[in-house]
N, C-alpha and C positions, 0 to 999 in steps of 0.2 A: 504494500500500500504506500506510492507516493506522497509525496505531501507538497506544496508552492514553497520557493526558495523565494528569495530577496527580491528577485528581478519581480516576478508573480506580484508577490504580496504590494512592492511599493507601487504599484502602477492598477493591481486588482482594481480597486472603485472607481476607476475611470474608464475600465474597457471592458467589465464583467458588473454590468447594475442589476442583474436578476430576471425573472420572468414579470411579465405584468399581471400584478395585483400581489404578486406573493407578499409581499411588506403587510398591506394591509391583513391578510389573510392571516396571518402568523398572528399577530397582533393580538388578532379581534381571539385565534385560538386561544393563546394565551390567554389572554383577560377573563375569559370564559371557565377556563382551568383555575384559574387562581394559585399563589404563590406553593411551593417553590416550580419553576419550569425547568426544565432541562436540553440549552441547545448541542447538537453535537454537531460537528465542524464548521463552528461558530465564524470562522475565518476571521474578517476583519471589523465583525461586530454587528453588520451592516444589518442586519434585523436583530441582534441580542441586543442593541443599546437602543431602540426605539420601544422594546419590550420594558425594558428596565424603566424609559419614562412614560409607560402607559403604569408604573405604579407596581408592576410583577417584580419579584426574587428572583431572578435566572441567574444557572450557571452557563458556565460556554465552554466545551471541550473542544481544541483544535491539535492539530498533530503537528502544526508549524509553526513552531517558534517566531518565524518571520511575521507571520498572517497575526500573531499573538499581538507583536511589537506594534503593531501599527494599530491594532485595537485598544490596547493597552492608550497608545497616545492619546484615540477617540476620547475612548473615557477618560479621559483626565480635564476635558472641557465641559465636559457636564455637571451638572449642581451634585453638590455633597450628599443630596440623600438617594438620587441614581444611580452614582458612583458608587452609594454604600450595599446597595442591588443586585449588584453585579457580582459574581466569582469567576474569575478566568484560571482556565485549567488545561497543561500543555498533557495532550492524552491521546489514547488510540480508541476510532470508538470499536474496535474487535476487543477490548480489552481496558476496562477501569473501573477502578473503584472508590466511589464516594462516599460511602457509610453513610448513605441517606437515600431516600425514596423521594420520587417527584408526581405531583396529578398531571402531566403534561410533560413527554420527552419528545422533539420536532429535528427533523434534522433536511435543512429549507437547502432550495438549489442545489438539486440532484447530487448532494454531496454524498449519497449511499452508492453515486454508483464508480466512488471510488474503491470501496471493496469488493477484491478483482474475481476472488474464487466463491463457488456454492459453499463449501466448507467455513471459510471467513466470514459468509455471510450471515450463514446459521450462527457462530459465535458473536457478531453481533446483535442480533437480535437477542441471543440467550441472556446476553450480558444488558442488554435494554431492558429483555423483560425482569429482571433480579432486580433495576434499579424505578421500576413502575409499580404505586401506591398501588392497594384495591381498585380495582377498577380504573385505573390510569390509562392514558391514551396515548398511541404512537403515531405520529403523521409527520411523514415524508414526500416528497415528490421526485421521479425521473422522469426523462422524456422518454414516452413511447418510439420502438424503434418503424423507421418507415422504409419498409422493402424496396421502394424505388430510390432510396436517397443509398442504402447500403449497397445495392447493387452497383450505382452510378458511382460509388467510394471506392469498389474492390477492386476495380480497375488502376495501374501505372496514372492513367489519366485522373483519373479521381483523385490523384493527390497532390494536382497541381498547386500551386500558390494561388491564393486568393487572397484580397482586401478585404478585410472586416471593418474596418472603421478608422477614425483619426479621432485626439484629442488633445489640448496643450496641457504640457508638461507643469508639472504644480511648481517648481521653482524656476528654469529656464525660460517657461512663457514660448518656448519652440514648438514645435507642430509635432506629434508623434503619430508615426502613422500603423495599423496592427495588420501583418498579415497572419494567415493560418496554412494547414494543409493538413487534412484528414483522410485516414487510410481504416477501414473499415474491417474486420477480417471477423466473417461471419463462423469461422468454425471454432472460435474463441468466444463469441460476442465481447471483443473489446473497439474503441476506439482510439487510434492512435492521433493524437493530436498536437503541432507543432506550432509553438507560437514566434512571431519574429517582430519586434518593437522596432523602428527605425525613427530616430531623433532626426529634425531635418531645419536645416538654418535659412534665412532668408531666400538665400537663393537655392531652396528644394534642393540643396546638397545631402548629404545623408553622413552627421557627424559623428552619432553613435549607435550602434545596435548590437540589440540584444535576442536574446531566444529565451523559449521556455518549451518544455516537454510535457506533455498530459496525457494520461493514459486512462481510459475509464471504459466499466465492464455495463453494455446496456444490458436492458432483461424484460419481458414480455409480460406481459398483464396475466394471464394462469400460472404462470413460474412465481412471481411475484405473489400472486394471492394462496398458491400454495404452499410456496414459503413461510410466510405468516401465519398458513394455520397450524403447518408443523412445530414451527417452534413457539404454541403458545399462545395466538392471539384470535381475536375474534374479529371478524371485520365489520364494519360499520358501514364503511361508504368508498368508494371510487369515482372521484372526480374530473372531469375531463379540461378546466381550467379553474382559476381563482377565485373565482363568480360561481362555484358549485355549479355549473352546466355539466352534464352526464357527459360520461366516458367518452373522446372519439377516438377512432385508430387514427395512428400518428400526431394525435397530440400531446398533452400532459398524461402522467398517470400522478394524480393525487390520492395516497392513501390515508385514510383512517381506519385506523385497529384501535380496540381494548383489550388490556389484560384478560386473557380469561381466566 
């Protein structure tokens, strides 16, 4: 199981802002659950600290030091009783232990499908369900995989360069621009994903660049749901986006489970 290095984490909330609606979505779960929450791969806070000022207890497990650092900074601008709110916790979620139970454990922007193998999967979930009150809830989201986009990946050409986006650099005020290239290998279900940052000076010269590596395992809505029930849980609901619209293929998969 990977985790974002320095390059990742300092430039993350600028070229990775989430799905639409999931902020709010998260939010409103939390609030709903009531204190303590439990995020796992909290990353750079980006919904653990909106949580914290909707008034919830949340802890944050992330496996990257880096993604930690930068959250860590976040909350250091928010008011004293937010900040008091919060627990950050460098962790794996195949693996931790907090000698406490949560009514609400969420682990937002497809961060479950950095765990690669069926094996690790189960171990996180086991290790979820140990850390979930009576009746406590598990809700996660991945992106449903879509057979024409993996098909159109597995191919040499499929993993051409592409532009994803631009955005100015938070101290240089220079243009960064993000490309990608994803290689799909369907007898894996993983994603291989290669990022490339390119710093660019007035005259669209190209003064720094960098890279990042991502690797992540998709998985399909019956694998998914019987996963869940083996290890433990009962399901509630399957989401198709952040507005609770039903399931569609190739969209989101939003899950709600309870302990059972």
């Amino acid at each position: 199981m990977e985790h974002y290095g320095p390059v990742e984490a300092y430039y993350y909330d600028y070229y990775s802002t989430g799905t639409p609606g999931d902020l709010d979505f998260y939010v409103e779960e939390a609030r709903k659950a009531g204190s303590p929450v439990l995020e796992l791969g909290c990353g750079t806070g980006r919904i653990l600290l909106p949580v914290a000022q909707a008034g919830i207890e949340v802890t944050g497990v992330d496996l990257s030091p880096a993604m930690l650092a930068v959250a860590r900074k976040k909350l250091a601008d928010l008011d004293d009783a937010d900040q008091k709110r919060v627990t950050l916790v460098e962790g794996d979620m195949r693996d931790f232990s907090l000698e406490q139970q949560f009514s609400l454990i969420f682990i937002p922007y497809r961060a479950f499908m950095h765990v690669m193998t069926v094996p690790d999967q189960k171990r996180a979930l086991a290790c979820i369900h140990k850390h979930l009150a009576d009746q406590g809830r598990l809700i996660f989201n991945i992106f449903d995989p879509r057979l024409d986009i993996l098909a159109a990946h597995a191919t040499p050409l499929g993993a051409a360069l592409k532009f994803v986006q631009e955005f100015i650099h938070p101290d240089t005020g220079r243009r960064i621009t993000v490309w990608d290239t994803r290689q799909y290998d369907q007898g894996t279900q993983t994603l291989q994903q290669y990022f490339i940052f390119e710093e660019l000076d007035d005259n669209d010269r190209v003064v720094e660049k960098s890279y990042a590596p991502l690797t992540l395992r998709y998985s399909f809505r019956f694998e998914i749901h019987n996963l869940l029930e083996l290890c433990g849980f009962h399901i509630e609901a399957l989401y198709g986006s952040f507005d609770r619209q039903p399931f569609r293929p190739g969209g989101e998969q939003i899950w709600v489970a309870r302990k059972a």
